[in-house]
C-alpha positions, 0 to 999 in steps of 0.5 A: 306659650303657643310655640312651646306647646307645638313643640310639646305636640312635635314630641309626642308625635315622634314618641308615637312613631318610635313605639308603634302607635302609627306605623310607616304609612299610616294616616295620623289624626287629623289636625282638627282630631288632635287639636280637640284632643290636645285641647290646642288651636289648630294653629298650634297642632300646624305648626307640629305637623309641618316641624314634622313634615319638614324632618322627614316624619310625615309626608302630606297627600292632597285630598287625602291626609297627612301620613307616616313616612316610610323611614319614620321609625330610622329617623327617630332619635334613641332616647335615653330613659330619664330618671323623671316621667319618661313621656311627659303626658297626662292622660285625662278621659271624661265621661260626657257627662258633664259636657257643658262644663269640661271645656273650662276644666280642661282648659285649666289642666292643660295650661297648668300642665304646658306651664310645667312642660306636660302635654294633656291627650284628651278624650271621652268615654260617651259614658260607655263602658266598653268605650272606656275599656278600649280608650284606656288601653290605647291611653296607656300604649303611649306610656302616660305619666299619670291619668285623670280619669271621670269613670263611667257612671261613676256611682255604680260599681264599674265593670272595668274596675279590674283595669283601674286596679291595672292602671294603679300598678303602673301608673298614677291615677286620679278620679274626677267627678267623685267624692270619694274612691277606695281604689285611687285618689279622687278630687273630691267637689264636695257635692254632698255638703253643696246639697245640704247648704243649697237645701238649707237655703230654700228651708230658710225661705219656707220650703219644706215639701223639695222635689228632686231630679237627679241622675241615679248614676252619677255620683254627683246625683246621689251625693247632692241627694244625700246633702238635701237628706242631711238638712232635711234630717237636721230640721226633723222634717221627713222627706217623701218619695213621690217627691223624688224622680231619678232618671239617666242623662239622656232621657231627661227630656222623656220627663217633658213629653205627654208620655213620660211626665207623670212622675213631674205631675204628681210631684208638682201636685206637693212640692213648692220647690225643686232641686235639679241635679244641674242648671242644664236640667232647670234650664230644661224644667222651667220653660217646660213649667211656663207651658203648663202655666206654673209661674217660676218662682211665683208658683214653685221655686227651682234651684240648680247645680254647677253655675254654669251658662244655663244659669245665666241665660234669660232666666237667671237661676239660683245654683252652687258653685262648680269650680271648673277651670280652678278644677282643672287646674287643681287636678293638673297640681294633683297629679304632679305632686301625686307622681313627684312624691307619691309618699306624702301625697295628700289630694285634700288640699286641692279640694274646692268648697262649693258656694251658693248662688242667689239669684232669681228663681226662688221665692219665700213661702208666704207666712212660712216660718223655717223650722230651725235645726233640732238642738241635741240636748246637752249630755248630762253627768251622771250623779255618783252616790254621796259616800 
């Protein structure tokens, strides 16, 4: 597998060359760039560079880099053009986002796809639309054979939906991280039916006062909420915003500090049990509640999202499933079969239920007795008159 992946990385670095994405000259990334970027071993992009260097391509200066040589563009070989994918690439951009768990998602795309003789280009957004814009275009330079994009806040309506709507023209595209798009397929995680089970589970356990942290502007925020909502809504139970706190992924920690955590204060004042938007930020929340001596789950109960290393380090935190490398591996099948049979491509069947996690941070309300679901009353006919 490794050599065929050097030999994969060989190719698309003379694709390069004869379309003018590095010209005569010019430095190439370095090996650690294109391994992060091709998800490889730095092994693996050596042996593609040193093929290279070997050929005539490239040429190496000590200290400096490794470079375009001069005759590049005449060494190149004429392609004919195939009746597949022209260049067997897949582009795949995340957000950032989603940072602790993208290197197992990345790392099922880009087996499944060397399996089948594609290679995965890698890069990130920083969650920055104008970042976005600019990677975009260089990704569709290369000619790509279909792209896996996580948008940038992707509940928002994004300024570059005009370059989506480009790229669809032309070339496949799959959106990661949402439940559902009206502009392309998105592989769906179910977070909404994640939010209404994890919420059903502390409803068993007593708890009818959940406070929230949730990032506004991802999707998977604003569609766990909606799943709390549901179950709350099925039980008849009413749900208050001082319970709620909405925040952006880099100000999380603002939440902790002396300055900013009045909003946490207040809700810790009715809430028996917190819903964080992910096990990153009940990683954060808990230790933070230790401090102000709140006892996790004696005092208040704390569940996460993801199932993700946080939720196993030295607290043990009860969370949903987030299918990570099987995510990966089923947007690479996604793709494929989105570029082999456009027709009757139906992205349902890669869609993964998300499971709960019982662990430790969730405790029973002592005495409570949960409130069962509202029954509808049955729909009775209607009694025509005796004739």
């Amino acid at each position: 597998m490794a050599n065929f992946k050097y030999k994969q990385l060989a190719d698309w670095l003379k694709d390069q060359l004869k379309n003018g994405t590095f010209l005569a000259g010019q430095k190439i990334p370095t090996e650690s760039d294109l391994a992060e970027q091709f998800a490889l071993s730095r092994r693996t992009v050596r042996q593609a560079v040193l093929m290279l260097e070997e050929e005539g391509y490239l040429h190496r200066i000590q200290g400096s880099g490794t470079y375009v040589t001069e005759r590049a563009e005449e060494l190149a070989p004429e392609k004919p053009e195939p009746a597949a994918p022209a260049n067997k690439l897949i582009g795949i951009m995340l957000s950032g986002a989603q940072l602790y768990i993208f290197p197992e998602i990345v790392r099922g795309a880009s087996e499944y796809l060397a399996s089948k003789g594609y290679l995965l280009n890698m890069m990130f957004s920083d969650n920055d639309y104008n970042n976005e814009r600019k990677l975009l275009g260089n990704l569709l330079a290369a000619k790509p054979a279909g792209i896996l994009l996580e948008p940038v806040n992707p509940a928002m309506i994004s300024y570059n939906y005009e370059v989506y709507d480009q790229i669809m023209q032309k070339t496949p595209l799959i959106f990661l991280h949402k439940d559902y798009s009206t502009l392309a397929p998105a592989l769906s995680l179910h977070d909404r039916e994640g939010g209404r089970i994890l919420t059903d589970y502390l409803l068993d356990q007593g708890h009818t006062q959940i406070g929230t942290i949730f990032a506004f502007h991802e999707q998977t925020g604003q569609s766990r909420y909606l799943g709390m909502l549901d179950a709350l809504n099925a039980r008849g139970i009413s749900h208050s915003e001082e319970l709620e706190i909405w925040t952006q992924r880099g100000k999380v920690e603002d939440l902790f500090q002396p300055t900013g955590n009045l909003p946490l204060m207040r809700m810790l004042k009715k809430a028996t049990a917190i819903f964080c938007h992910d096990d990153r930020i009940a990683y954060m929340l808990i230790p933070y509640l230790r401090s102000i001596n709140v006892r996790v789950p004696e005092d208040i109960s704390v569940v996460g999202y993801d199932d993700c290393l946080y939720s196993t380090l030295d607290v043990k935190i009860t969370t949903m499933t987030h299918p990570k490398i099987q995510y990966g591996v089923n947007a690479a099948k996604a793709m494929l079969e989105l570029i082999e049979s456009p027709e009757t491509f139906d992205i349902t069947k890669y869609e993964v239920m998300p499971e709960l996690v019982v662990r430790s941070t969730v405790a029973p309300i002592a005495g409570a007795v949960p409130v069962p679901e509202e029954k509808q009353a049955p729909e009775t006919e209607e009694k025509t008159e005796s004739e």
